[in-house]
C-alpha positions in Angstrom: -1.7 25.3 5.8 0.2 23.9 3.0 -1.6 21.5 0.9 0.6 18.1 -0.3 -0.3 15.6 -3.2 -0.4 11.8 -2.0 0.5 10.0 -4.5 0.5 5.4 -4.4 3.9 4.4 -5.7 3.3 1.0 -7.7 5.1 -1.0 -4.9 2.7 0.8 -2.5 -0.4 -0.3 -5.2 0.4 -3.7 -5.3 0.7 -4.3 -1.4 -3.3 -2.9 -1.6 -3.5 -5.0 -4.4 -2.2 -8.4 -2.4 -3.9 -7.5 0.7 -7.4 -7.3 -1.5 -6.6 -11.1 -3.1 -5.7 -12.4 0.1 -8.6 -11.2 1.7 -11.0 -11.8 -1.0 -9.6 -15.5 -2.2 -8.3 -16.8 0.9 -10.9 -15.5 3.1 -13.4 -15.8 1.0 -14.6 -12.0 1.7 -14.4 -9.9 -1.2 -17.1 -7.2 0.3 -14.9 -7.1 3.6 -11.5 -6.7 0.5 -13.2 -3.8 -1.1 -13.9 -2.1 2.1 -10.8 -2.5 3.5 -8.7 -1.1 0.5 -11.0 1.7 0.3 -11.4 2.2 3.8 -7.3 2.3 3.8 -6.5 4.7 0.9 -9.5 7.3 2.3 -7.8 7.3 5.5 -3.8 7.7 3.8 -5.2 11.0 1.8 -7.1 12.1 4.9 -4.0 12.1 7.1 -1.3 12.5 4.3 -2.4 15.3 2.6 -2.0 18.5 5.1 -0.5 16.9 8.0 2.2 14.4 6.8 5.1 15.7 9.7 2.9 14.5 12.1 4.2 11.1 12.0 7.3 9.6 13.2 10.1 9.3 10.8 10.8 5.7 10.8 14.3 4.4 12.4 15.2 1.5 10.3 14.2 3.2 7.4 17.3 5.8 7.6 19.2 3.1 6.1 18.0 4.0 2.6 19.0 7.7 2.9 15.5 9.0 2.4 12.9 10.1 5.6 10.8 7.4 5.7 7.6 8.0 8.0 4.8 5.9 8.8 1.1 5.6 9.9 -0.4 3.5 11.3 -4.0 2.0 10.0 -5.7 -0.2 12.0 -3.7 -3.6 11.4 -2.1 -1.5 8.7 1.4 0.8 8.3 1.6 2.8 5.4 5.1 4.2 4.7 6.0 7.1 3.1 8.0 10.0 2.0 7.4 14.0 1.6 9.0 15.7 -0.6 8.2 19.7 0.2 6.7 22.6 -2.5 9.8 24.3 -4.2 9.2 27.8 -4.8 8.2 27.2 -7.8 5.2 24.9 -6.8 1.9 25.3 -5.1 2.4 21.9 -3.2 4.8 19.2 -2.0 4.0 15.3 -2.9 3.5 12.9 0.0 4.8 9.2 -1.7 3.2 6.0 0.2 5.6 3.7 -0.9 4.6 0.4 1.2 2.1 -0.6 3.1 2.6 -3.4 5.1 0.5 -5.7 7.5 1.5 -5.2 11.0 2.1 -8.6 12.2 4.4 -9.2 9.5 8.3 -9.1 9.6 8.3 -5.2 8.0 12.1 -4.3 8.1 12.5 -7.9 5.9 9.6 -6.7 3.2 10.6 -3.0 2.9 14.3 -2.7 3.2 15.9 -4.2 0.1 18.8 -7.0 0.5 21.2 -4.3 -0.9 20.8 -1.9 2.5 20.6 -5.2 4.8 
């Protein structure tokens, strides 16, 4: 069973990053912010790391020209992309590029004004 390397773009870092302040200065729940983000990340590596074909590529995402697929994390969807192992390397990288709060508008938040 190939093995990939999840990596957290920076985009991807500062979505956790937002979704930690909101919850922690708006909310007023900082415990409930740290458990969340880590809660979230353990869960990305979990699925993301030998399994990441096992979700769906994500339609509107096709736009960009690169396979965009997405889990879903409780109120959560992490996006991201796989690159496979060349020959040359042991293991392909798994890149979570966004991750986004369901009940917002996602296409608006993830695909840039350039692709629209």
């Amino acid at each position: 069973m190939p093995a990939y390397n999840v990596v957290i773009s920076r985009e991807a870092d500062k979505d956790l990053n937002d979704i930690a302040d909101y919850i922690a200065d708006e909310l007023l729940s900082p415990e409930v912010a740290i458990d969340l983000i880590q809660n979230l990340e353990a869960t990305m590596y979990k699925r993301l790391d030998t399994f990441p074909h096992a979700y769906p590529v994500h339609a509107f995402l096709e736009s960009l020209g690169t396979e965009y697929r997405r889990t879903v994390i409780g109120n959560f969807t992490a996006f991201y992309k796989i690159q496979e192992a060349s020959k040359d390397e042991e293991s392909g990288t798994v890149t979570i590029t966004y991750v986004v709060y369901n009940r917002r508008d996602v296409e608006n938040i993830v695909i840039p004004e350039s692709h629209k």
